[in-house]
N, CA, C and O atoms as a Tinker XYZ file with bonds, in Angstrom:
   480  protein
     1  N     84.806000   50.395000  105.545000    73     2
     2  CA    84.082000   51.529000  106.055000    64     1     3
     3  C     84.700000   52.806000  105.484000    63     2     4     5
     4  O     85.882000   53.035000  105.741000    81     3
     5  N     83.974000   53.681000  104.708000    73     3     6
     6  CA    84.200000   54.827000  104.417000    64     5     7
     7  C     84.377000   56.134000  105.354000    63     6     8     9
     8  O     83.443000   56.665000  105.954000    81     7
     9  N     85.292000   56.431000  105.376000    73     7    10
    10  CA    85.402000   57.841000  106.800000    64     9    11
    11  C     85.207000   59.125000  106.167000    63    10    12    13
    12  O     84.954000   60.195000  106.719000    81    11
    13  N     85.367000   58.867000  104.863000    73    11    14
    14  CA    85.328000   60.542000  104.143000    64    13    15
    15  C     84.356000   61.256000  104.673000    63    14    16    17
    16  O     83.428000   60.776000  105.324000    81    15
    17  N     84.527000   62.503000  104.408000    73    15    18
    18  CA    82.957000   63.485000  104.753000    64    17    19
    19  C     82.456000   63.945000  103.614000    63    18    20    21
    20  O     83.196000   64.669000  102.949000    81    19
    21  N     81.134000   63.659000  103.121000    73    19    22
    22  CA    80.537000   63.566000  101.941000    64    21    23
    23  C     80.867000   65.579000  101.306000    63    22    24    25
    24  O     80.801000   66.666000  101.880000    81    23
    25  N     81.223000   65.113000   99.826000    73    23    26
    26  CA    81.348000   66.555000   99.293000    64    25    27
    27  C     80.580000   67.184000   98.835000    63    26    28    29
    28  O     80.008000   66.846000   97.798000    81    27
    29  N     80.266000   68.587000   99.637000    73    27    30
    30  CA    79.263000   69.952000   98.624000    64    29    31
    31  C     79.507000   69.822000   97.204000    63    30    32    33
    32  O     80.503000   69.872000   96.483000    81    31
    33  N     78.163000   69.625000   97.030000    73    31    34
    34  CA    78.528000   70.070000   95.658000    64    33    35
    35  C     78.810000   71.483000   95.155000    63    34    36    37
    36  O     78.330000   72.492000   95.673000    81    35
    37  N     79.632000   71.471000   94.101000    73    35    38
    38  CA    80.338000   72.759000   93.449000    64    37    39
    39  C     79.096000   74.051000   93.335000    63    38    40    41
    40  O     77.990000   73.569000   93.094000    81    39
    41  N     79.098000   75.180000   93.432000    73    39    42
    42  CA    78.247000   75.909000   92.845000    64    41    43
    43  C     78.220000   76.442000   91.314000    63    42    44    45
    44  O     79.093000   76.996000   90.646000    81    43
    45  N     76.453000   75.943000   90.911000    73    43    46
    46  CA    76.523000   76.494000   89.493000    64    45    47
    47  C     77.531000   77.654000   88.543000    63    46    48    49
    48  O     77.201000   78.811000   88.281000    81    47
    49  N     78.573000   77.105000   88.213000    73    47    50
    50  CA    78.732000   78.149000   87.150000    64    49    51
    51  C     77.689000   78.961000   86.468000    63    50    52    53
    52  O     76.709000   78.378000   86.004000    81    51
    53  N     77.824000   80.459000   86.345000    73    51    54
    54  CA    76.611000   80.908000   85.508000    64    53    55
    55  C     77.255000   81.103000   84.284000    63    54    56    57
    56  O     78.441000   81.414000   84.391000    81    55
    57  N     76.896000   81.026000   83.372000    73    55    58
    58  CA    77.456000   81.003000   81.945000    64    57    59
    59  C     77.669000   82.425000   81.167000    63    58    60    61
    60  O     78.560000   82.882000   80.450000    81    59
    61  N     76.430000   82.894000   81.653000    73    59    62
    62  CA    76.184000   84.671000   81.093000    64    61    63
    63  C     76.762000   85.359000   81.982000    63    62    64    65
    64  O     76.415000   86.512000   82.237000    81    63
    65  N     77.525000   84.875000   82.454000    73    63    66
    66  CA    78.304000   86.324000   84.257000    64    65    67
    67  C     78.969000   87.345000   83.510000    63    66    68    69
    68  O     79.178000   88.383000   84.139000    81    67
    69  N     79.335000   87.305000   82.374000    73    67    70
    70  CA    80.398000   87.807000   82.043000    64    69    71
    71  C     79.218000   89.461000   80.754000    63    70    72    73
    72  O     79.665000   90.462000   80.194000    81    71
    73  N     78.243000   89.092000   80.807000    73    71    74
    74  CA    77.721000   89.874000   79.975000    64    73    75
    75  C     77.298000   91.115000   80.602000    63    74    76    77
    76  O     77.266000   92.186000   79.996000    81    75
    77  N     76.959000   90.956000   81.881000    73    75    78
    78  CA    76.729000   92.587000   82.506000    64    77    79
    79  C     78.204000   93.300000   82.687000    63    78    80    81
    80  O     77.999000   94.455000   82.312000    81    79
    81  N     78.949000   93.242000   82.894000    73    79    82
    82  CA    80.130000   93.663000   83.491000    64    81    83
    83  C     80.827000   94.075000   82.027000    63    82    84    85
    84  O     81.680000   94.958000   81.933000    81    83
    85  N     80.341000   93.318000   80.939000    73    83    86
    86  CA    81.356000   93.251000   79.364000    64    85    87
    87  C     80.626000   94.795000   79.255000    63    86    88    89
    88  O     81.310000   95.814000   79.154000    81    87
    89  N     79.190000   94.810000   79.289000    73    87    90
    90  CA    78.281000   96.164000   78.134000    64    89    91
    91  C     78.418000   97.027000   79.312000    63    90    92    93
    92  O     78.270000   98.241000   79.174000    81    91
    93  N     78.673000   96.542000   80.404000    73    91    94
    94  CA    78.745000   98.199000   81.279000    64    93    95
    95  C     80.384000   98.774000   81.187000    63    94    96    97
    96  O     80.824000   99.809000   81.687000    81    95
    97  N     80.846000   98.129000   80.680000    73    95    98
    98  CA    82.139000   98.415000   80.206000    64    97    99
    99  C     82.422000   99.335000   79.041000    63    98   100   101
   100  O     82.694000  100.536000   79.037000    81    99
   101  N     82.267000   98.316000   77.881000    73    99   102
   102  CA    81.585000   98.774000   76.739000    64   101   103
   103  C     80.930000  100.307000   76.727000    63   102   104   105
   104  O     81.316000  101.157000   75.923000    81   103
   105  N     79.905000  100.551000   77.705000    73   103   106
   106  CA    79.149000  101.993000   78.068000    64   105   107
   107  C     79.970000  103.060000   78.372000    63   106   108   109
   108  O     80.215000  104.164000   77.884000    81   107
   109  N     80.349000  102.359000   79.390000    73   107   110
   110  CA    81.157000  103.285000   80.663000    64   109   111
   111  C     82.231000  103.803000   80.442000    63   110   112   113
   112  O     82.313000  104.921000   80.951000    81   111
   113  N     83.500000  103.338000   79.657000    73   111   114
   114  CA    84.551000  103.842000   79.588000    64   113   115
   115  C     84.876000  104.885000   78.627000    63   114   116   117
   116  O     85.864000  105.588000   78.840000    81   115
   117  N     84.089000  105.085000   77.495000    73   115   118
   118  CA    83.565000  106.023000   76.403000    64   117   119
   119  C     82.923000  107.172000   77.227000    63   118   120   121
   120  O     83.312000  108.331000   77.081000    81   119
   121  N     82.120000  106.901000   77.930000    73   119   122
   122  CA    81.257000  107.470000   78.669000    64   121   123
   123  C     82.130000  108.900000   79.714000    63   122   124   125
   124  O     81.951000  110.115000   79.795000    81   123
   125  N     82.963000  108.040000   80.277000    73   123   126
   126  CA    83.823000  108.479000   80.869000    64   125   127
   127  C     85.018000  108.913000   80.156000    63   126   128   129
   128  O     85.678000  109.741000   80.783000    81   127
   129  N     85.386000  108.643000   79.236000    73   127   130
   130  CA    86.900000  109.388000   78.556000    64   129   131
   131  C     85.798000  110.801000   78.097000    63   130   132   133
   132  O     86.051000  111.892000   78.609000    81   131
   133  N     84.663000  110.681000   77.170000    73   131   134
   134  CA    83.775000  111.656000   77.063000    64   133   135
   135  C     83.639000  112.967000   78.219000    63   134   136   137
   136  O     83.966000  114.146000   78.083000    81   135
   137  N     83.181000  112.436000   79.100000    73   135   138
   138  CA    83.204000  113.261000   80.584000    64   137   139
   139  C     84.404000  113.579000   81.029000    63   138   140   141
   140  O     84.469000  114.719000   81.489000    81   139
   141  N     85.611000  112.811000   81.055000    73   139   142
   142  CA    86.477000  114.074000   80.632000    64   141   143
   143  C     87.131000  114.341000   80.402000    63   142   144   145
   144  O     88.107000  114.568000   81.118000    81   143
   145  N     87.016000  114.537000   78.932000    73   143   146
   146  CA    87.096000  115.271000   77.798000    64   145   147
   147  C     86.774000  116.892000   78.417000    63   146   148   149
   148  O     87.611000  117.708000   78.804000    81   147
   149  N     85.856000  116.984000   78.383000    73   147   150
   150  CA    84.756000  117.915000   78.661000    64   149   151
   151  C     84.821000  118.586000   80.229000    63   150   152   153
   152  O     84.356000  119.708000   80.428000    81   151
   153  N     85.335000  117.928000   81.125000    73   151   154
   154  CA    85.942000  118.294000   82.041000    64   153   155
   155  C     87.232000  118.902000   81.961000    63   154   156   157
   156  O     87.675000  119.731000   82.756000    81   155
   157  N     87.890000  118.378000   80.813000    73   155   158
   158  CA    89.281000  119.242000   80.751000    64   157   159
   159  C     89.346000  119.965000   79.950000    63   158   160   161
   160  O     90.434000  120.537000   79.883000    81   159
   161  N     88.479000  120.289000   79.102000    73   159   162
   162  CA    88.171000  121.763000   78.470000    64   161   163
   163  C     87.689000  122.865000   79.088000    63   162   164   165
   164  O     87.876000  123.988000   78.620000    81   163
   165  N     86.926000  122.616000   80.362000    73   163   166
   166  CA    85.721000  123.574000   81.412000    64   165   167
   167  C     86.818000  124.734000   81.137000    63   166   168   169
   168  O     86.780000  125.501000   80.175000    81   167
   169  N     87.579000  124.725000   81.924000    73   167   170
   170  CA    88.751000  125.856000   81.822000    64   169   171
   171  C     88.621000  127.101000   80.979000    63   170   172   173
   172  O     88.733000  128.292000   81.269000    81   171
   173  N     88.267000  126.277000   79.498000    73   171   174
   174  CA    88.085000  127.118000   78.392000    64   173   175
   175  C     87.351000  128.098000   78.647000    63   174   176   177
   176  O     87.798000  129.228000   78.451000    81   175
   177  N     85.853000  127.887000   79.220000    73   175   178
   178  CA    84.967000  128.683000   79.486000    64   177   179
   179  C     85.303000  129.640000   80.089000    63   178   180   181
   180  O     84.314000  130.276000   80.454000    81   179
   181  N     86.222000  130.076000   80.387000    73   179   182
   182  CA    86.714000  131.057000   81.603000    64   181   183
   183  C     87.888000  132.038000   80.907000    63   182   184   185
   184  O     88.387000  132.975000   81.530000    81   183
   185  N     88.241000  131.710000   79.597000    73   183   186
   186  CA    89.379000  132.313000   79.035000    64   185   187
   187  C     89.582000  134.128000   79.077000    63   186   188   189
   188  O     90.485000  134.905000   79.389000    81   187
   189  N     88.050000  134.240000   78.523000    73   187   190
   190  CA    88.079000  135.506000   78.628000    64   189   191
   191  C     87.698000  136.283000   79.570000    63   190   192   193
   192  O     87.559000  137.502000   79.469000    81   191
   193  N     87.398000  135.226000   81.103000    73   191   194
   194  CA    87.241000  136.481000   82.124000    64   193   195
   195  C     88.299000  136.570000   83.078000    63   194   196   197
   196  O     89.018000  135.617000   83.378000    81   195
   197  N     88.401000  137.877000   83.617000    73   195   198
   198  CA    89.201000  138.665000   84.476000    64   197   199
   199  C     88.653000  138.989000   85.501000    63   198   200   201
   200  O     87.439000  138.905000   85.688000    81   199
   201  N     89.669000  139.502000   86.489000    73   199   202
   202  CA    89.087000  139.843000   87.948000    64   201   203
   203  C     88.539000  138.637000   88.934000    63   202   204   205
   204  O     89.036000  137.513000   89.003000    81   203
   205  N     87.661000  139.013000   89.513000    73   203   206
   206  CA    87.050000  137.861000   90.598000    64   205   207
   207  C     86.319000  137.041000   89.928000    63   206   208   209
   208  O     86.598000  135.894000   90.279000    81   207
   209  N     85.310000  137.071000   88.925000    73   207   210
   210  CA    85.155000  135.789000   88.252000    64   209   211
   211  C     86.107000  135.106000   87.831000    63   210   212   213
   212  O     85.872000  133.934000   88.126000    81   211
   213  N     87.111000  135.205000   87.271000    73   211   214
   214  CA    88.424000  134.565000   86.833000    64   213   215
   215  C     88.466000  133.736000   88.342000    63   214   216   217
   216  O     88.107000  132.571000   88.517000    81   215
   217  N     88.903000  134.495000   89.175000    73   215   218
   218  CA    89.374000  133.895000   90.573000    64   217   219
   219  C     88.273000  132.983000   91.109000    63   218   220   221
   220  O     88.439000  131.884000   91.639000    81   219
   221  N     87.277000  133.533000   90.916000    73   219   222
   222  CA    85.882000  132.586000   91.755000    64   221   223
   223  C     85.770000  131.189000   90.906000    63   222   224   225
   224  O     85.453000  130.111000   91.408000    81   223
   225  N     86.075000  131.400000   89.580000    73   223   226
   226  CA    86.038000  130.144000   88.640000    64   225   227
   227  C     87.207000  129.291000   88.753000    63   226   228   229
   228  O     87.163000  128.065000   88.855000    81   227
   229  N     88.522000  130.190000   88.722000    73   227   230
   230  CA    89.474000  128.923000   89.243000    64   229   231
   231  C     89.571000  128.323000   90.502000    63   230   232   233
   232  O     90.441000  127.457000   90.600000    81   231
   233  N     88.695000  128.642000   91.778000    73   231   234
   234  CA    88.891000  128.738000   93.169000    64   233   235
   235  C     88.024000  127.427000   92.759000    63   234   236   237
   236  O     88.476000  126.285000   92.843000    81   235
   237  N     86.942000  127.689000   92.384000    73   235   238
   238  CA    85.774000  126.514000   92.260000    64   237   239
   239  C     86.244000  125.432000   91.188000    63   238   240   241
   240  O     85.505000  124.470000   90.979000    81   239
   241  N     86.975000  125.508000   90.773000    73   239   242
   242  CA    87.435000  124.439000   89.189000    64   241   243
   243  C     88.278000  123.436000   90.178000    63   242   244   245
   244  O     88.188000  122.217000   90.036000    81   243
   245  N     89.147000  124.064000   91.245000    73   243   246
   246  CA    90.164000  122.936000   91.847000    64   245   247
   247  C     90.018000  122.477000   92.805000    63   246   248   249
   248  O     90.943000  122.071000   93.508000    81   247
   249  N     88.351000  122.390000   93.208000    73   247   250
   250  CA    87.871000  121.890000   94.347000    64   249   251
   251  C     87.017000  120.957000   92.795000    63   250   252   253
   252  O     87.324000  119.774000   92.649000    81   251
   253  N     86.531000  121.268000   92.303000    73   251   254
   254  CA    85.682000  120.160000   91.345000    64   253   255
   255  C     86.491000  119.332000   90.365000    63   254   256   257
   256  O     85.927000  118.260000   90.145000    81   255
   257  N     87.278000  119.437000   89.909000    73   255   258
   258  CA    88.328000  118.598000   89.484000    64   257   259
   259  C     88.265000  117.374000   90.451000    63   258   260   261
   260  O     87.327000  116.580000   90.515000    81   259
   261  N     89.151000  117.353000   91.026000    73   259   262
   262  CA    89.322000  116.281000   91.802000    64   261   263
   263  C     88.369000  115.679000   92.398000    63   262   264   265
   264  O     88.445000  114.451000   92.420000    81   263
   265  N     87.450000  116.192000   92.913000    73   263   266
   266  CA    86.180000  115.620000   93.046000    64   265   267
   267  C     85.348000  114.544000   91.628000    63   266   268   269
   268  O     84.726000  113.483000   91.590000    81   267
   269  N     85.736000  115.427000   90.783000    73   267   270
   270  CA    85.557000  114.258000   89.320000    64   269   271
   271  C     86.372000  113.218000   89.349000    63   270   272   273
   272  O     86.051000  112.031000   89.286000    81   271
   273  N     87.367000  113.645000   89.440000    73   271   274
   274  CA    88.769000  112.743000   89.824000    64   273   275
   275  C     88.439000  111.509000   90.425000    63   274   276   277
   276  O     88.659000  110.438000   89.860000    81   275
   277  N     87.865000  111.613000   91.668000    73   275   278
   278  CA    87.440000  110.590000   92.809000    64   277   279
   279  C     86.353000  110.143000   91.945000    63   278   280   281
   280  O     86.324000  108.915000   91.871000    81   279
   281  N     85.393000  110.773000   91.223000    73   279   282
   282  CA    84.389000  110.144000   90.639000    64   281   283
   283  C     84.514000  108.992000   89.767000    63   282   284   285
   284  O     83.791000  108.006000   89.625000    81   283
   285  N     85.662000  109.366000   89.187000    73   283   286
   286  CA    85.905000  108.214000   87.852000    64   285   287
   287  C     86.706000  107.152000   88.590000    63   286   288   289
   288  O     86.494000  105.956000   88.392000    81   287
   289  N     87.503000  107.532000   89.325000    73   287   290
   290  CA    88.107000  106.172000   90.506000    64   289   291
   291  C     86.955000  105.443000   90.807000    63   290   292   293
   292  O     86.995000  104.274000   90.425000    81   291
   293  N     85.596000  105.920000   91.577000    73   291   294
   294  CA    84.729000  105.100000   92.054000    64   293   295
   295  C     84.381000  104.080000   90.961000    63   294   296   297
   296  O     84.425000  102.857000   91.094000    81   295
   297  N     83.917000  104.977000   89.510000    73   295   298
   298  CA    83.869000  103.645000   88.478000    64   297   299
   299  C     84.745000  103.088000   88.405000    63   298   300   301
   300  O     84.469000  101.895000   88.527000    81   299
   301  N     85.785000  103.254000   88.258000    73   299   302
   302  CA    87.091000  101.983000   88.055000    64   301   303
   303  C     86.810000  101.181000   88.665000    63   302   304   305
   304  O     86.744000  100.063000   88.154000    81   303
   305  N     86.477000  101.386000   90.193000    73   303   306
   306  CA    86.445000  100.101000   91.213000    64   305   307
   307  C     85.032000   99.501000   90.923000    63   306   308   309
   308  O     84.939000   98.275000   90.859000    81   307
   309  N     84.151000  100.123000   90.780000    73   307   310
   310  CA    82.898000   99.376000   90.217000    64   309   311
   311  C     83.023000   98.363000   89.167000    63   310   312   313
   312  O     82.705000   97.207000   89.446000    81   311
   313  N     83.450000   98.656000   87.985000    73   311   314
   314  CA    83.673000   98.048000   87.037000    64   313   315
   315  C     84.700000   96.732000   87.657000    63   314   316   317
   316  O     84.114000   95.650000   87.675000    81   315
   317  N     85.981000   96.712000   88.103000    73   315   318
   318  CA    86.713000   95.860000   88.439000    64   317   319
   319  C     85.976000   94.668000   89.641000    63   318   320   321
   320  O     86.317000   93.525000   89.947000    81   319
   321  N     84.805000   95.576000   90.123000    73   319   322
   322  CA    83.930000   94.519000   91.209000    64   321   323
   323  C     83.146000   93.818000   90.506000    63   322   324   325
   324  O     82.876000   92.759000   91.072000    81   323
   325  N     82.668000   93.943000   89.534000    73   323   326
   326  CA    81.545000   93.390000   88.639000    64   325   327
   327  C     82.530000   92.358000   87.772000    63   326   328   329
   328  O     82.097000   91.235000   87.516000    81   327
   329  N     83.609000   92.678000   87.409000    73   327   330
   330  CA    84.392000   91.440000   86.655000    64   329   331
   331  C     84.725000   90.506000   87.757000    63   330   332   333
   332  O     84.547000   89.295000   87.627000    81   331
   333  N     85.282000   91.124000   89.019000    73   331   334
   334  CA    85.871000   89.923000   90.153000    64   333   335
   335  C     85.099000   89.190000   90.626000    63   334   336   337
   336  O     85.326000   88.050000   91.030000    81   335
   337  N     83.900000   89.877000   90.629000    73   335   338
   338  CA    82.839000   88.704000   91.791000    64   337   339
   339  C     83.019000   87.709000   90.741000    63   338   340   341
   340  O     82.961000   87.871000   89.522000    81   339
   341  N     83.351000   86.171000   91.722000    73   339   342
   342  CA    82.850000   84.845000   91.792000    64   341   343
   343  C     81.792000   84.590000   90.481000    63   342   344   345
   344  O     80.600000   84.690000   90.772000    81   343
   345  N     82.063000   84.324000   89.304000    73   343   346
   346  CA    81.174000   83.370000   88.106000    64   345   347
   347  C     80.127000   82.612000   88.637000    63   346   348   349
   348  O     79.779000   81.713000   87.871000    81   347
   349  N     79.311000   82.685000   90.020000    73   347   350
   350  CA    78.218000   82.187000   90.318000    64   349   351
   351  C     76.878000   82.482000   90.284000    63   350   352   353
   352  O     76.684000   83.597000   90.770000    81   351
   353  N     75.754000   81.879000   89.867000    73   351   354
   354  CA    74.802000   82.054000   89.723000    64   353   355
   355  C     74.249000   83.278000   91.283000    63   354   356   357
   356  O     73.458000   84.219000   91.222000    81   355
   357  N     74.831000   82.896000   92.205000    73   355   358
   358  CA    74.533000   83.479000   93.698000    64   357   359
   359  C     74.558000   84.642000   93.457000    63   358   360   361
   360  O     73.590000   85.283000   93.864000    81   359
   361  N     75.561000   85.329000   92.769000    73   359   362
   362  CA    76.196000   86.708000   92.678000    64   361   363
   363  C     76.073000   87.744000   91.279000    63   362   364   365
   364  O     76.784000   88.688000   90.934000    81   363
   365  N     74.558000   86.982000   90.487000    73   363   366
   366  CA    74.273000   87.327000   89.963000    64   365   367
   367  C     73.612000   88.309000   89.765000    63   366   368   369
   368  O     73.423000   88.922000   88.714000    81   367
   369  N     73.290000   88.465000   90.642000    73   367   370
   370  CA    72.431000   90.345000   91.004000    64   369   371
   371  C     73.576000   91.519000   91.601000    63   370   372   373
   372  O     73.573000   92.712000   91.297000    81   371
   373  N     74.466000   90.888000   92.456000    73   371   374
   374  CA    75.190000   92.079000   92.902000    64   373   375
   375  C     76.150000   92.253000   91.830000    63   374   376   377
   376  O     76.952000   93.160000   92.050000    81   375
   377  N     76.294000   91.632000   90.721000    73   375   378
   378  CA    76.920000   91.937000   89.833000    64   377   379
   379  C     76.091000   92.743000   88.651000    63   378   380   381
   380  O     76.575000   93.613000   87.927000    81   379
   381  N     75.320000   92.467000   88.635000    73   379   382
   382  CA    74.174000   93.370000   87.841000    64   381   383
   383  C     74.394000   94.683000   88.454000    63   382   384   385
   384  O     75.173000   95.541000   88.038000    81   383
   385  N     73.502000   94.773000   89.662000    73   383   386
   386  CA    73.700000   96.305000   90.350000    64   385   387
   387  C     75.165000   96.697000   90.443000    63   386   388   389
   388  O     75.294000   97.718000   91.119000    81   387
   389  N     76.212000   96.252000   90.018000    73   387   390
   390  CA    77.641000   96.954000   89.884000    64   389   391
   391  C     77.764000   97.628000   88.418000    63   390   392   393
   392  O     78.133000   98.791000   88.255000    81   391
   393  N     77.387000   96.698000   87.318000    73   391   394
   394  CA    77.257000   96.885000   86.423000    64   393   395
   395  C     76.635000   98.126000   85.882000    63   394   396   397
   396  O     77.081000   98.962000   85.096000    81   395
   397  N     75.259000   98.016000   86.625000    73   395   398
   398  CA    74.584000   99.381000   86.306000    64   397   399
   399  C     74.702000  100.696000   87.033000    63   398   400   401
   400  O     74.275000  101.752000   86.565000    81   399
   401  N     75.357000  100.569000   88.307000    73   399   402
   402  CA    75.838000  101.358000   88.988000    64   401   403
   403  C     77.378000  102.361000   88.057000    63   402   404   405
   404  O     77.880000  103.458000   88.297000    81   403
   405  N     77.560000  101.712000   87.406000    73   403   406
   406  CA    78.979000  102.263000   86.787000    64   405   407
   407  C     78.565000  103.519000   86.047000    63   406   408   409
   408  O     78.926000  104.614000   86.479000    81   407
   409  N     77.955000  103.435000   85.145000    73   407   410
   410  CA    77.256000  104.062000   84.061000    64   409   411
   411  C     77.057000  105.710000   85.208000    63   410   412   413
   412  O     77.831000  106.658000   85.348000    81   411
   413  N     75.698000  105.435000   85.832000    73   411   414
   414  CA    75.293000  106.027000   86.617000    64   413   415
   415  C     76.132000  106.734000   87.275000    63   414   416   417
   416  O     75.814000  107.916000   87.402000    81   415
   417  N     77.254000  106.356000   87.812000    73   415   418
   418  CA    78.525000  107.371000   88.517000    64   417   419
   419  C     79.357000  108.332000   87.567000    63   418   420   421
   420  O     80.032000  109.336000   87.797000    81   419
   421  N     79.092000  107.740000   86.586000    73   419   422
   422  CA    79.839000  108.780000   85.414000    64   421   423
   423  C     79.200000  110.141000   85.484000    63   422   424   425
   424  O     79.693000  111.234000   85.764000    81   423
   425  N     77.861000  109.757000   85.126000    73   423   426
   426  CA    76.759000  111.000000   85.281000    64   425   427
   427  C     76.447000  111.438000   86.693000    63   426   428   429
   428  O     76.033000  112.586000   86.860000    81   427
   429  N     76.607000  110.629000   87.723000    73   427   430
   430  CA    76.604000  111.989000   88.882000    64   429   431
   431  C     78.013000  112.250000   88.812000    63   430   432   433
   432  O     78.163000  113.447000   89.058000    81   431
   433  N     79.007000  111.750000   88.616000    73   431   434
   434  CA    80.087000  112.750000   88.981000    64   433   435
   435  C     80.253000  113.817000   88.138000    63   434   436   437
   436  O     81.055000  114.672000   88.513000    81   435
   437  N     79.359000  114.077000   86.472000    73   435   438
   438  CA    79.645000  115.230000   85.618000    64   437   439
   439  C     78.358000  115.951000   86.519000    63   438   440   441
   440  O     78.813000  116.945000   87.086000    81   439
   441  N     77.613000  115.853000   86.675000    73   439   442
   442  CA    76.248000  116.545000   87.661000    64   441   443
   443  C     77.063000  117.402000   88.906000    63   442   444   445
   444  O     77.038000  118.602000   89.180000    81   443
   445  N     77.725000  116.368000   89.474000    73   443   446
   446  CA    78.382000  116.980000   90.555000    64   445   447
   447  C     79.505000  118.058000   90.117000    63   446   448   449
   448  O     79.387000  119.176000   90.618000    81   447
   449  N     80.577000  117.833000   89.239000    73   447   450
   450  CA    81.260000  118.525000   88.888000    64   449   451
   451  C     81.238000  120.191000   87.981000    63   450   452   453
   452  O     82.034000  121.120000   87.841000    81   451
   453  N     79.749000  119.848000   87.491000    73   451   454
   454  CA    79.327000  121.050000   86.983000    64   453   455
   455  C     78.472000  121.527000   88.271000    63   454   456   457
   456  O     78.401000  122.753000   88.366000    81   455
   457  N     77.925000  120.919000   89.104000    73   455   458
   458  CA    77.063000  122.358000   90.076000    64   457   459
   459  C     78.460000  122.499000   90.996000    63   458   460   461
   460  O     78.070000  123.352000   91.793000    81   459
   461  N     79.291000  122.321000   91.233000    73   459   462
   462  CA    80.954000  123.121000   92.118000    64   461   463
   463  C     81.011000  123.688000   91.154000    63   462   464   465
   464  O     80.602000  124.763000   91.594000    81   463
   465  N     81.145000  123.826000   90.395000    73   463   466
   466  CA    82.442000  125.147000   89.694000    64   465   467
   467  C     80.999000  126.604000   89.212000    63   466   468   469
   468  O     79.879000  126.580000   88.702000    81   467
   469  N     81.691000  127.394000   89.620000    73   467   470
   470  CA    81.316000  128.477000   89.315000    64   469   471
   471  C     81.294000  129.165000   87.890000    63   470   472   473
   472  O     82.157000  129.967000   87.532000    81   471
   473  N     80.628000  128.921000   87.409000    73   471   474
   474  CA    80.757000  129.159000   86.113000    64   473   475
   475  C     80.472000  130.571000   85.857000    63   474   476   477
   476  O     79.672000  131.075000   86.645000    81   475
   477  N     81.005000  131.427000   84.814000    73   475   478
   478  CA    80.720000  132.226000   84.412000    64   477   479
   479  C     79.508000  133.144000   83.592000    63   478   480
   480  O     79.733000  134.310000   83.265000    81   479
């Protein structure tokens, strides 16, 4: 008499898991050294003014900084969720929407970071 308790079978490996998470990578991190780039030049724009624009632009630059800051963290963790999820066919969509979600945070966080700062 057999007592075992019959075994689940394994879940499908998906074979392609690895291709959304590779090109949003691929996208994203260019994407983002790009953004900022360009974020750490903003400054520039401001060289030649004085007085309260000077002040209103740096007042507004170090509240939006870091706010970019947090922006590009959020992709990091996006990107690192889209490689970790589970190689299963199951988790094949929430890995998609991580994937494409990455991209997308780059560009609201330069959206966001240019309407804070006060530009000149």
């Amino acid at each position: 008499m057999n007592t075992s308790q019959p075994v689940a079978p394994e879940p499908a490996r998906h074979a392609r898991a690895f291709v959304a998470p590779l090109v949003s990578t691929l996208l994203t991190l260019p994407m983002a050294a790009v953004a900022f780039f360009f974020v750490g030049l903003s400054p520039m724009a401001c060289d030649s003014c004085n007085g309260a624009a000077s002040d209103r632009f740096d007042a507004s630059y170090e509240v939006a900084f870091p706010v970019f800051g947090f922006g590009l963290l959020v992709v990091l963790v996006l990107l690192l969720a889209s490689w970790a999820l589970p190689w299963q066919r199951r988790n094949a969509a929430a890995r998609v929407w991580l994937a494409l979600a990455a991209p997308a945070v780059v560009v609201l966080a330069s959206v966001v970071f240019h309407g804070l700062v006060d530009w000149p």
